[in-house]
N, C-alpha and C positions, 0 to 999 in steps of 0.2 A: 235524509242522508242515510247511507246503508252501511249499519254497525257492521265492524270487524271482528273476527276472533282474536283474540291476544295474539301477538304476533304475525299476523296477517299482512300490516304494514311493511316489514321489512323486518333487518336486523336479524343476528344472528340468535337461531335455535337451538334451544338446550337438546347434547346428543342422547339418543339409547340406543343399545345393540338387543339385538334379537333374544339374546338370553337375559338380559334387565325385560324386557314384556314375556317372555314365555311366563317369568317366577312372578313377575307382577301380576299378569291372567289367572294366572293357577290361585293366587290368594284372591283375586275378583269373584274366579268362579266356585270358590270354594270346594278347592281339589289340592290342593295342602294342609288342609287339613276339614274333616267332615265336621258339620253344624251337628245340634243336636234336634230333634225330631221338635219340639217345640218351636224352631226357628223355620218350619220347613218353607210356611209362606214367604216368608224374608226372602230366600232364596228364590225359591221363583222368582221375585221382588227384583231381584240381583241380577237376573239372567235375563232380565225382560221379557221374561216367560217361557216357556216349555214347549220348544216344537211338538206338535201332533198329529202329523198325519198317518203314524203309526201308532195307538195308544201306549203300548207297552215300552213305546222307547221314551214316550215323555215319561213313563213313571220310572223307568228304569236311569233316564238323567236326573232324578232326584235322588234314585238311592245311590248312585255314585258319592251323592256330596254331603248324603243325611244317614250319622247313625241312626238305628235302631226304628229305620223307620216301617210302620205297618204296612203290611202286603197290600192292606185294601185303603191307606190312607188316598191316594191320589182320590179313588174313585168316591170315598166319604166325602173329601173337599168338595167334590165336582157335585153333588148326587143330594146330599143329606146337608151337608153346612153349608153349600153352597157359596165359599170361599175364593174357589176357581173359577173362572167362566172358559167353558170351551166354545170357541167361535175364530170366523175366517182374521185373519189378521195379516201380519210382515208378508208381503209381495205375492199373499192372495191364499198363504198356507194356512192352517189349521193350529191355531196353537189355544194353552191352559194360560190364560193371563188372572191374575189378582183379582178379587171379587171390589177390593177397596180403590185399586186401579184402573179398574175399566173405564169411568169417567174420561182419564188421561186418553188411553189407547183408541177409545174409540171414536173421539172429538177430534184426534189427530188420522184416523182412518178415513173420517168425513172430510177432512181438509185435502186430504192424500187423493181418492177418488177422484176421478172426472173420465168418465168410459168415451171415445173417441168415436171416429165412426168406424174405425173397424170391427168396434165390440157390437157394436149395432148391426153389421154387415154379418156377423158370426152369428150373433143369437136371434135378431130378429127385433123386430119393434121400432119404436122412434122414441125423440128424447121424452116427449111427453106420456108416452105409453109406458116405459118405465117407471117417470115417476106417479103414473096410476099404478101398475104393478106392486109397489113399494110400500105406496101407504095400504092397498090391499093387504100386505102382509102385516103390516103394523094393527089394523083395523084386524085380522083374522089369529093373530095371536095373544090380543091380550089375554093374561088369567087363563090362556090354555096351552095345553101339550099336543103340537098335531104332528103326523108323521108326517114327509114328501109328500105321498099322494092326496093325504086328507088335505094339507097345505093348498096345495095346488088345486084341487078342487075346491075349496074354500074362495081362494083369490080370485078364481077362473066365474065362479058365482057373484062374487062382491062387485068383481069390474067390469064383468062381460067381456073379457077378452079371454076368451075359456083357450083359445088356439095358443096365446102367447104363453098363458099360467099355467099351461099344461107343462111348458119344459123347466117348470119348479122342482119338479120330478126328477129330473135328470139327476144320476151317480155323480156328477164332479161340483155339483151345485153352483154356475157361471151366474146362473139367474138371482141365485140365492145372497151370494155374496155383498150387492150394492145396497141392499136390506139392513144385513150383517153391519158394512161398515157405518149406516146412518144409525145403529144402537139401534133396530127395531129385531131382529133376531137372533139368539145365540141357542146352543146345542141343552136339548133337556135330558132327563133320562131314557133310554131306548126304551119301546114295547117288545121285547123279544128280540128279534133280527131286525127289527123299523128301528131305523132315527129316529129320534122326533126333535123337533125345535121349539123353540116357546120365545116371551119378548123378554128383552133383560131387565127391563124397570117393574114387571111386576116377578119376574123371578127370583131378582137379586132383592126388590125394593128399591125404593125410589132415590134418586139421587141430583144433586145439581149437576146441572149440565156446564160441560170446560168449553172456553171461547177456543180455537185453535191458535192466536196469538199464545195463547197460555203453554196448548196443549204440543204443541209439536217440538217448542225449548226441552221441556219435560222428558219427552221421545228421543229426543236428542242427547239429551245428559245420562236416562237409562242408557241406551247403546256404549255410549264412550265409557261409562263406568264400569260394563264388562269388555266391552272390543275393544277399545284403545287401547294404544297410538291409533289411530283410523285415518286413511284419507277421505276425501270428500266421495272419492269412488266406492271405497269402500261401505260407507255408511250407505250411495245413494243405495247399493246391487242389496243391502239388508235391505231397508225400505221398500223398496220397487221402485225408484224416484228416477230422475237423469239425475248426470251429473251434477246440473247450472244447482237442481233442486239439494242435492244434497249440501252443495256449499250453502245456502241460503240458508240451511239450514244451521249446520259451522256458524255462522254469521250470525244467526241469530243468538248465540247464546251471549254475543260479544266476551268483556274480558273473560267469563267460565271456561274458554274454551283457548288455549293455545298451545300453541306449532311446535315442536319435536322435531329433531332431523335422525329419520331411522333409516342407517346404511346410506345416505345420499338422499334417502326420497322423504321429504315433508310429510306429517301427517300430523294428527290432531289428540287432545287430550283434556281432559280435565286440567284445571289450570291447579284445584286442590289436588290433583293424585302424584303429581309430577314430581314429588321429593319422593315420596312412595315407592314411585317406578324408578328414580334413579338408585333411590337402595335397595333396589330389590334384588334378593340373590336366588340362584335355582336351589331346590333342597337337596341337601346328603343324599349319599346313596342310601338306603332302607322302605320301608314298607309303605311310609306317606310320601313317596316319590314314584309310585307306581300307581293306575288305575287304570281299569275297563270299564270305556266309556260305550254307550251304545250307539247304533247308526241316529244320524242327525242330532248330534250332541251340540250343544249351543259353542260349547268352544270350540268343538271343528266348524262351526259355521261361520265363525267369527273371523274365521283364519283364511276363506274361501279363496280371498284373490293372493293369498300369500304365503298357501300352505309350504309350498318346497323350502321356504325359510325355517318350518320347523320339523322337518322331515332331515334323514339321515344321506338326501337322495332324491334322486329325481322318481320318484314313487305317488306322484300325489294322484294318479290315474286308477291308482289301487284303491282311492277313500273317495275322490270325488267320480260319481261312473255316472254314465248315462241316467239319461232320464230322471236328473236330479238326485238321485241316490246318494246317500252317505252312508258309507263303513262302517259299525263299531271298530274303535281304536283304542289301539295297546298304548297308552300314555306313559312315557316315563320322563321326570323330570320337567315335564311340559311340551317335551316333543313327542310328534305321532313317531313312535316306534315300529307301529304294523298291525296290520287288523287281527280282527277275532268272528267268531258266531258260535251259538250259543243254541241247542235241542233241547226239551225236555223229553225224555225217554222213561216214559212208567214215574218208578222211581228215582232215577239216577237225571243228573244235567251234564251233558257234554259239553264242554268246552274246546275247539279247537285255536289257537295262535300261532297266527302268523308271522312272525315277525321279519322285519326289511333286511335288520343286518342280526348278526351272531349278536349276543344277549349274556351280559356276566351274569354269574350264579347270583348274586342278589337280587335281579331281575325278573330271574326265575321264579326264585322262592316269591316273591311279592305279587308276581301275576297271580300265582296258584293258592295264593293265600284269598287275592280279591276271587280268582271263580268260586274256592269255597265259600267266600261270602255269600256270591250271587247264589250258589246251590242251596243253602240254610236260609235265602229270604223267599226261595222260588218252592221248599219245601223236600226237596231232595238231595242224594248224596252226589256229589262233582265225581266227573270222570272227567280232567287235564291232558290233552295229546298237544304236541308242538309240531308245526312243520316246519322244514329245513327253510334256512333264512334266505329269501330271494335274488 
């Protein structure tokens, strides 16, 4: 029989309005107030980890939410304590996930897989060739560090399919990823301008391995403990999933998991967060109700199929743009108020703001209070310009 999430059956759902989730997200993601540099893993923890396909944005969504935190901490985690694991993850992107977490993530990325034949059609090979491919990589990185090409000439040796292992090599790493999600590669320290990759069970050290019955409830409970209310769409487009998959996924956590009526439309939630979210209120006007998040900020990612609900306006073509791109964004109170970007120039850091609509002076002062921050962690003095509101 196939469990339901609480309220799934029927029967009326407890309401929230858009402003009960902006103030409840904002306490989720820890942007009402900032953790202390001690808690930094936590957070990651919290967010289900740290987009990366831009380095500097992943570090830069933790100093959003972490006082006093070190210029070089992400990169120590990653590099020296080996705390973080960077590797492919959510819908094939690049994220810093928990070094004590991976188990979960990536037992739920191995269930998530299954390349199709179009992927076959794209890159080349059959299903079996693959998974020779795969263990090649397994077999070519243990206890070492190789860059792309050594990789690939390594697997290209190991399996005799030198033609295939060659596009190991390739910038977007399409080949690399199905490796990534079975736990046999994650990102090591560069040689210079080289990647290099290595395997995560001798990088991190060795660990039990999570059943995917286990691991994808887990996947599920992260998610909704920072994005919810969620629909089942919404959880699937975070995941990569279809739909059918994402509610199965809902369903599995059975009663952990029930129904919300947000504005009319059903969505999902923790079954513990749900008094939380109904008391939750947006913060006073002042200084812990303003923040500069950076592009691909896990709470604008969260927001993706819904942002114009927290927008001032039909503007959401300003934060979400082609080619997958996210904005940094002027957060205030929990809505995208209007983007930003950020130069370092010698000594000085520019900051420009955008903002959608006219902006009270408290607004002001709190933006330009967060660029000085961000100037004093990036090591220079802020130079604040505003543009006229859209």
């Amino acid at each position: 029989m196939t469990r339901r999430a609480g309220g799934a059956a029927g029967g009326a759902a407890a309401k929230l309005d858009w402003d009960q989730v902006a103030a409840w997200r904002l306490r989720r993601h820890h942007l009402d107030r900032r953790a202390p540099a001690a808690d930094a893993l936590a957070v990651v923890a919290d967010l289900a980890g740290l987009h990366a396909q831009i380095a500097s944005s992943a570090e830069l969504t933790l100093w959003a939410r972490v006082d006093d935190l070190a210029p070089d901490a992400v990169r120590r985690a990653l590099w020296e304590d080996r705390t973080l694991v960077k590797t492919w993850a959510m819908r094939g992107t690049l994220h810093l996930l928990p070094g004590t977490d991976y188990p979960h993530w990536q037992a739920g990325l191995a269930a998530r897989y299954d390349p199709k034949p179009a992927w076959f059609r794209a890159f080349g090979g059959t299903p079996e060739e693959l998974e020779l491919l795969i263990a090649g990589v397994r077999d070519a990185l243990e206890g070492r560090l190789l860059t792309r090409q050594e990789l690939a000439d390594e697997v290209g040796r190991r399996t005799g399919l030198a033609e295939l292992a060659a596009k190991l090599a390739g910038s977007w790493g399409s080949l690399l990823k199905p490796a990534a999600f079975r736990g046999h590669l994650c990102f090591g320290p560069s040689a210079g301008q080289y990647v290099r990759f290595t395997r995560p069970d001798t990088w991190l050290g060795h660990w039990e391995p999570v059943q995917p019955d286990q691991a994808l409830p887990e996947v599920t409970r992260t998610y909704l403990g920072a994005g919810g209310p969620a629909t089942r769409e919404d959880l699937a487009r975070w995941w990569g999933v279809s739909p059918a998959a994402g509610q199965r996924m809902l369903a599995g956590l059975g009663e952990e998991a029930t129904a919300v009526e947000l504005d009319g439309t059903r969505a999902w939630m923790l079954s513990g967060h749900l008094a939380e979210a109904q008391a939750a209120e947006p913060p006073g006007a002042g200084p812990d109700a303003v923040r500069l998040l950076p592009a691909f900020d896990q709470y604008v990612i969260a927001a993706t199929r819904h942002a114009e609900r927290l927008m001032p306006g039909p503007f959401a073509d300003r934060v979400y743009r082609p080619q997958g791109w996210l904005s940094p964004v002027l957060l205030v109170r929990g809505r995208m108020a209007g983007i930003w970007r950020h130069e370092v120039k010698r000594r000085h850091v520019d900051v420009r703001i955008e903002p959608f609509t006219a902006q009270p002076a408290w607004v002001i002062k709190a933006a330009e209070a967060e660029a000085e921050r961000l100037a004093a962690w990036l090591g220079g003095t802020p130079r604040t310009t505003w543009a006229e509101p859209a």
